[in-house]
C-alpha positions in Angstrom: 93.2 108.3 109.0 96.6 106.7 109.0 98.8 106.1 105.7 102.1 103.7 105.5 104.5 103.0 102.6 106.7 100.2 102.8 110.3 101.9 104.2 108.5 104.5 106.3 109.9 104.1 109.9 106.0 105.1 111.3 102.5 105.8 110.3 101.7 109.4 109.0 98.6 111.4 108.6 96.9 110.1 105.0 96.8 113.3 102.2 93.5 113.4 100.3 94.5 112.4 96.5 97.9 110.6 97.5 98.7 108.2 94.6 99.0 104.7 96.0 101.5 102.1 95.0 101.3 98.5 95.8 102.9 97.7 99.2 100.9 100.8 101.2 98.8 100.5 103.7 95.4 102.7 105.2 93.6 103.1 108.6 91.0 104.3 109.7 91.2 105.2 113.1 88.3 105.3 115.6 85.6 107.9 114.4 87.1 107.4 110.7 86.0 105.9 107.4 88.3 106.3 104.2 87.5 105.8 100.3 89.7 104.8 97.8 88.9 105.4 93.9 90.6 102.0 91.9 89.2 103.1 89.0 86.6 104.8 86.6 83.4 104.5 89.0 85.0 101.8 91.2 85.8 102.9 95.2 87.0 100.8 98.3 85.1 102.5 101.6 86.3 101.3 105.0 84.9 102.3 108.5 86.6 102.8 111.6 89.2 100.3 112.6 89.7 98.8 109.3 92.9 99.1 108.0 93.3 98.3 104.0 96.3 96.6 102.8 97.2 97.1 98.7 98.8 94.1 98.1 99.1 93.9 94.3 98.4 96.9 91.4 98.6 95.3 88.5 97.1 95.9 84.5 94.2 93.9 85.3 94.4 92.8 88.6 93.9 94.5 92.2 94.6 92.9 95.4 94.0 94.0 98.8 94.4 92.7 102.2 91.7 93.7 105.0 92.3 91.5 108.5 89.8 93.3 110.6 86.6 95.9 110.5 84.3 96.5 107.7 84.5 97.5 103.8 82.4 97.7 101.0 83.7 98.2 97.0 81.4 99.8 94.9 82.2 98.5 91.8 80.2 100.7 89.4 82.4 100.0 86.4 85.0 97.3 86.2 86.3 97.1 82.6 86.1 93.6 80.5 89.5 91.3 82.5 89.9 93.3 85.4 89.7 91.5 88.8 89.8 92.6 92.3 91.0 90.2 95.2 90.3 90.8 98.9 92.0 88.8 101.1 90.8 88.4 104.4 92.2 86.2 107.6 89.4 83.0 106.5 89.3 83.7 102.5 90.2 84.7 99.6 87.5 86.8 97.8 87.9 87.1 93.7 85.7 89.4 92.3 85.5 90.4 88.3 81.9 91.9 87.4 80.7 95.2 88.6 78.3 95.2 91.9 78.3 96.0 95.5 80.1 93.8 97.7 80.9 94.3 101.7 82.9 92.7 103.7 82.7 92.1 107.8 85.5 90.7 109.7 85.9 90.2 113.3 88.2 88.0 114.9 87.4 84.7 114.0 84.5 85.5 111.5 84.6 86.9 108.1 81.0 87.6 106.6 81.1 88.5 102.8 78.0 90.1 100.8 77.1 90.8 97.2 73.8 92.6 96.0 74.0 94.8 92.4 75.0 92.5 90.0 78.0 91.6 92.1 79.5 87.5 92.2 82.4 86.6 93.4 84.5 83.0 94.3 85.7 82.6 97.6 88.8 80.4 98.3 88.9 79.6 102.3 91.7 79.3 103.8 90.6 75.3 104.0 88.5 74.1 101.8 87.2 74.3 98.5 86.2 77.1 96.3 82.3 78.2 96.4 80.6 80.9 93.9 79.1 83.7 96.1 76.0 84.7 93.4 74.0 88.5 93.3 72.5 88.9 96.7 74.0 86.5 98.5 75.8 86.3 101.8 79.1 83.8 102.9 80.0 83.7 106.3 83.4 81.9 106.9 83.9 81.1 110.4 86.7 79.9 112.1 90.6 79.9 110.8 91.7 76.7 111.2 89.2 74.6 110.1 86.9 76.8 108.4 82.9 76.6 108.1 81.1 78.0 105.5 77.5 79.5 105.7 75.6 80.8 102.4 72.1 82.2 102.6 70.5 83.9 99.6 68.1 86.6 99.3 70.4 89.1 101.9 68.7 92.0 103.1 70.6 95.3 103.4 70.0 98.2 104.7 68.4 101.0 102.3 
C-alpha cells in the first residue's frame, strides 16, 4: 500500500495509524486492500488498484475522491450533520445516514450500492440529481453524456 501528501516528491510505503490530512492520497497496489477509520464506527475499505483521494476534512463534512477500483464505507455511526461525499469520474455521491454503501468503477462505468440503512443523492456529472434509497443500486455509465440505471432490491453477497 502506497501513501502521498501533497509536497512529497514520490509515493512512500503507507504506516499503519498515520494521521491523514486533507490533500493525501492512498493505494492499494495489486494483492492489497486498505481501511481507513473516519470516525467512531465509520471505515473506508478499498481493494486492489483503488487509490483513495481525501479531498476535504472538514467539522461535518468528508470528501473523497476514488477514479478507479472498488470501495465500500461502512458507515456504522455517522453523528446527526455529518456527510460524506465520494466523488467518482461520472458522479458525485452525498451520503449523510449510517449504512453500507460500495462503490465499483471501471473506466467508463461507475456502479454505486446501498443496503443497511444507507441513502444517498447522486449528482452525475450531466444530469440531474437522483436519491439512491436502502438497497438500491445506480449504475452511471458513460462520462460525457451520462446514463443512469436504478434497480431496487440489490442482492449482495453474504
Amino acid at each position: 500500500m502506497s501513501f502521498w501528501r501533497p509536497g512529497a516528491e514520490e509515493w512512500s510505503a503507507a504506516q499503519v495509524n498515520t494521521a491523514l490530512a486533507a490533500g493525501d492520497s492512498l493505494y492499494a497496489g495489486d494483492g492489497a486492500n486498505l481501511e481507513v477509520q473516519i470516525g467512531p464506527g465509520a471505515f473506508v475499505r478499498a481493494g486492489a488498484a483503488t487509490e483513495i483521494d481525501l479531498t476535504s476534512l472538514d467539522p461535518g463534512y468528508t470528501q473523497f475522491r476514488i477514479t478507479g477500483g472498488h470501495a465500500a464505507l461502512d458507515l456504522k455511526a455517522l453523528p446527526r450533520g455529518q456527510s460524506i461525499e465520494v466523488d467518482t469520474p461520472n458522479a458525485a455521491f452525498t451520503i449523510d445516514r449510517a449504512g453500507y454503501y460500495r462503490v465499483d468503477i471501471d473506466e467508463n462505468t461507475t456502479a454505486f450500492s446501498t443496503r443497511r440503512g444507507g441513502a444517498a443523492t447522486v449528482a452525475p456529472a450531466a444530469g440531474e440529481t437522483t436519491d439512491v434509497a436502502e438497497d438500491q443500486q445506480i449504475i452511471l455509465e458513460g462520462t460525457e453524456t451520462v446514463q443512469v440505471n436504478v434497480a431496487g432490491g440489490v442482492q449482495h453477497a453474504p
